[in-house]
N, C-alpha and C positions, 0 to 999 in steps of 0.2 A: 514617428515623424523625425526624429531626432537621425534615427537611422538611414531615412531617405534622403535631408539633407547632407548630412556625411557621404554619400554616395555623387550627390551633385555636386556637392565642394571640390571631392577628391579628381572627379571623373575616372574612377574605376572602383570594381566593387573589393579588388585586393589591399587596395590602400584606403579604403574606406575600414574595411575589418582592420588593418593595422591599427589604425586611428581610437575605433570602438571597444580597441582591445580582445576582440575576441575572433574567429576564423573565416575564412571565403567561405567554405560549404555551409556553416551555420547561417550566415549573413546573406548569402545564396539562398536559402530557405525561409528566411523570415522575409526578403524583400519577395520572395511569390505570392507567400500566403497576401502578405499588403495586396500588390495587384489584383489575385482573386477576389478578395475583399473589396477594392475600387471597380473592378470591373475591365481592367486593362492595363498595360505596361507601362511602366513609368519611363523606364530607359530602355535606348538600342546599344543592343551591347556589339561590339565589335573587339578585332586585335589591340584599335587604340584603346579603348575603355570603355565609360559607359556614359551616350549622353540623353537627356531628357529627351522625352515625347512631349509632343504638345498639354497631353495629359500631366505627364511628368511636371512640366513647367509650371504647371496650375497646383497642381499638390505643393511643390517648393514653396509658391508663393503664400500658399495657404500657411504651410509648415514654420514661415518666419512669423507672422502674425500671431498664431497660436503659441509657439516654443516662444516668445517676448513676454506675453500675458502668464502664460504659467514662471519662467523664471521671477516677475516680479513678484508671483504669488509667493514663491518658495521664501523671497528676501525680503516682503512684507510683514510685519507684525499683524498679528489678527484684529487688533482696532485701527490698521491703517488700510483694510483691504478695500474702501467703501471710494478710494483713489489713486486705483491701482494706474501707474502708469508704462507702456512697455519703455523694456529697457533699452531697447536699441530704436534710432532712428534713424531711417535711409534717406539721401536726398538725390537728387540726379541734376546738376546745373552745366550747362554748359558752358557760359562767361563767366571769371575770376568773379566780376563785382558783384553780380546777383548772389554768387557762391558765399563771400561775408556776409552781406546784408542778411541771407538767408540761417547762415551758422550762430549772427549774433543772436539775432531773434530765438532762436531752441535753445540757447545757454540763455536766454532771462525765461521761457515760458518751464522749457524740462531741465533743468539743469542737472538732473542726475543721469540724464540719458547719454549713452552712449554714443554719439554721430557719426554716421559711415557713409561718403560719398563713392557714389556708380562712376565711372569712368565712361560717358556714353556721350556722342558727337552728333547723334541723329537724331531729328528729331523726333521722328518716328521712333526710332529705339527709347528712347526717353517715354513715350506717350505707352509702349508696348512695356514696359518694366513699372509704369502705373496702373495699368489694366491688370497685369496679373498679376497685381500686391508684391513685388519686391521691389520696390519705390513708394513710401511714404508721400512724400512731397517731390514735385521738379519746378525747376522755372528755365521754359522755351521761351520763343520766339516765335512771329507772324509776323506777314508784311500787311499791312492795311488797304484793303479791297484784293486780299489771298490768305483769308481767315484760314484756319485749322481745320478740319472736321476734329472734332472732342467727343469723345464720350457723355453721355448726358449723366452717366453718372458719377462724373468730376466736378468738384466745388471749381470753380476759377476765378482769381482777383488779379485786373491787371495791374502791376507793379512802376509800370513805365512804356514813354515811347520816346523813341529818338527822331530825328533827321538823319537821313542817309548821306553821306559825305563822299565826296572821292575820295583816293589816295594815289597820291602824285610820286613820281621823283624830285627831287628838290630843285635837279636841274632842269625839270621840265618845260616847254615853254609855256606852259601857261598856270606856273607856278605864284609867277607873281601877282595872277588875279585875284580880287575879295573876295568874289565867287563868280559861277560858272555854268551857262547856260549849256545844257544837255548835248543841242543841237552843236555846240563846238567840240563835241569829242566822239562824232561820229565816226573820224578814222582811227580809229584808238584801237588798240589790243584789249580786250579787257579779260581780267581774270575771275574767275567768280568759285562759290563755297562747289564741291563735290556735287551731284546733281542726286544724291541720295540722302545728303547732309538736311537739304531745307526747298525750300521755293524761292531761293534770290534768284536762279536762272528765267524762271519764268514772269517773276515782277520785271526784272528788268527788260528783258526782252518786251513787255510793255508798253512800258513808260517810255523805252527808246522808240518804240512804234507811235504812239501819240506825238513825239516830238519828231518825227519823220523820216526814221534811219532804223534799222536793223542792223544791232552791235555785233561787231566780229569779236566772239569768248573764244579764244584760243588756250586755253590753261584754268581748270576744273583742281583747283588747289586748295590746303586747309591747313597748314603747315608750314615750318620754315623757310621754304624753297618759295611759296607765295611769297612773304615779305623781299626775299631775294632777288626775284623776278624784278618787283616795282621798284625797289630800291634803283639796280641797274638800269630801271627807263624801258625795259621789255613788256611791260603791260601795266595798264590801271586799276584799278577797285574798287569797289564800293567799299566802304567802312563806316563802324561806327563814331560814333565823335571820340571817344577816351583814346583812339589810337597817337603812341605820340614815340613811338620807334622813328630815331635819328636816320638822315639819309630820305627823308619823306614830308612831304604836306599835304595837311587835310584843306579842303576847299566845298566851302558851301555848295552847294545846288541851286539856283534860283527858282522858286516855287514849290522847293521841296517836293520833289516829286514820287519820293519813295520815304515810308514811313515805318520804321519797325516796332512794334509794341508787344513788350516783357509780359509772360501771366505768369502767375505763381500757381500749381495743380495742386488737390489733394483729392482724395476717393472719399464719395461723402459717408463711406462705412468705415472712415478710417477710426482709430482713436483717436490722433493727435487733431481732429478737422475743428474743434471748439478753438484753437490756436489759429487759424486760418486768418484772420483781419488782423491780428499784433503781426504772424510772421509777415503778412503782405505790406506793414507799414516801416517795419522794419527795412526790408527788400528793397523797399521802393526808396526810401529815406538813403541807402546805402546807392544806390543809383544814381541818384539825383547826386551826393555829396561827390561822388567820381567826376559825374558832367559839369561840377562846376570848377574841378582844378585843370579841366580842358579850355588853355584862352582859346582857343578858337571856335570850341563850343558857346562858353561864353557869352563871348560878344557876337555872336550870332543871335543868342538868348534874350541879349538885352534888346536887338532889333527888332527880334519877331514875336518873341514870346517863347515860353516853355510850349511843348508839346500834351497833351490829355491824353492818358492812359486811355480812358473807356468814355466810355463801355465800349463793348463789343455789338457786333449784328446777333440779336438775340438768337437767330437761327446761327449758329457756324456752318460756313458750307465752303467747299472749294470755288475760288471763282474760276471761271473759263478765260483762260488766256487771252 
């Protein structure tokens, strides 16, 4: 196992033998017998190097689970083995704030563990790095009535839900409103997340349907260049409430018509899953405490009310546009 991740870390089997200390032809022979042994190839090998097969990917994930549990065994005393914990924990977040709330919480549940965050923007990517156990824990995003499809065999707690906000230029005109009825920003430019990133293209395009327009998204952005755009007055956004980059203003929605709600995942074969209601309260605790140093969150809050995480539609399904 040990072998085969080294092979996926390196992505070649040369610098993988560097690595193990010992040769390519040797290393070459041990990684076949493995595959005869599984039943199939783990990697395609090419000029670049060597990357996973679908199979491949599934052994990796396997291979951090297992090599976790045996390293604590090794660093365990023999009357401590009865609470063995692995040593590394993976998380995948994709907002800063869920990301604390999430890190605080495994420094009071595992504190010896190791924490290593995935670098993954999709949501999809995210749900596919929990399916095949190299992700511990994630906390996505859904829009409310554009549920997730989930795995059924994911623990989930939702964590939070927000109101969906515009985001303005400052000198926009219609900056100065308290908030903003749909229907007044029919002729707008809007910019919205990557169309591989999430479903905010398709909520939106929605909600502007029930309010009686069809938004022209001219710029499919997730990056710097997004906030550039809006800044300059060349297109609007949906956004979260914590957004508070100068040069911009957040503006309520009238009837809240788009609603995003946070879950926190875990694979209910995980080890860490007995932790699953402290990290979720932690998450959500670390959420809420962000929305409240947004004024314009806020006093939106004190108008309407906090928003309700859950539950969820006990069936998750995609909704139809």
């Amino acid at each position: 196992l040990r072998m085969v991740k080294a092979v996926a870390d390196e992505g070649s089997i040369t610098r993988a033998a560097t690595a193990l200390g010992t040769t390519q032809p040797a290393l070459t022979r041990q990684l076949r017998r493995v595959e005869e042994h599984l039943g199939g190839p783990l990697f395609e090998r090419s000029r670049a190097g060597a990357e996973l097969t679908p199979l491949g990917r599934v052994v990796v994930g396997r291979a951090h689970a297992v090599l976790s549990v045996i390293d604590s065994l090794q660093a365990e005393p023999v009357g401590g083995a009865a609470h063995l914990v692995p040593a590394q924990v993976r998380i995948g977040v994709k907002f800063g704030n869920a990301l604390v709330g999430l890190i605080r919480g495994l420094r009071s549940v595992v504190p010896s563990a190791e924490i290593v965050t995935e670098s993954e923007t999709r949501i999809d990517g995210l749900l596919d790095l929990l399916s095949s156990h190299r992700l511990d824990f994630a906390v996505v995003h859904e829009f409310v009535g554009h549920e997730l499809m989930l795995d059924p065999r994911l623990r989930v707690r939702p964590v939070g839900c927000e109101p969906a906000f515009v985001l303005l230029a400052a000198d926009h005109p219609l900056a100065d409103r308290p908030e903003l009825e749909l229907s007044q920003l029919r002729d707008e430019k809007w910019l919205m997340s990557p169309l591989d990133v999430d479903r905010e293209a398709d909520c939106m395009t929605r909600i502007c349907f029930e309010a009686g327009f069809t938004p022209v998204i001219s710029h499919y952005l997730s990056d710097g260049h997004a906030i550039e755009l809006i800044r300059a007055g060349e297109a609007i956004a949906l956004s979260t409430p914590t957004n508070r980059d100068s040069g911009m203003v957040l503006k309520p929605l009238v009837g809240t018509p788009m609603r995003t709600r946070r879950l926190l995942l875990v694979d209910r074969d995980n080890p860490f899953v007995e932790h699953l209601d402290k990290l979720a309260r932690f998450t959500a605790d670390t959420l809420a405490e962000t929305l409240e140093k947004q004024p314009v969150y806020k006093a939106w809050k004190d108008l309407h009310g906090a928003l309700p995480a859950g539950p969820r539609p006990r069936r998750s399904a995609l909704t139809a546009s």
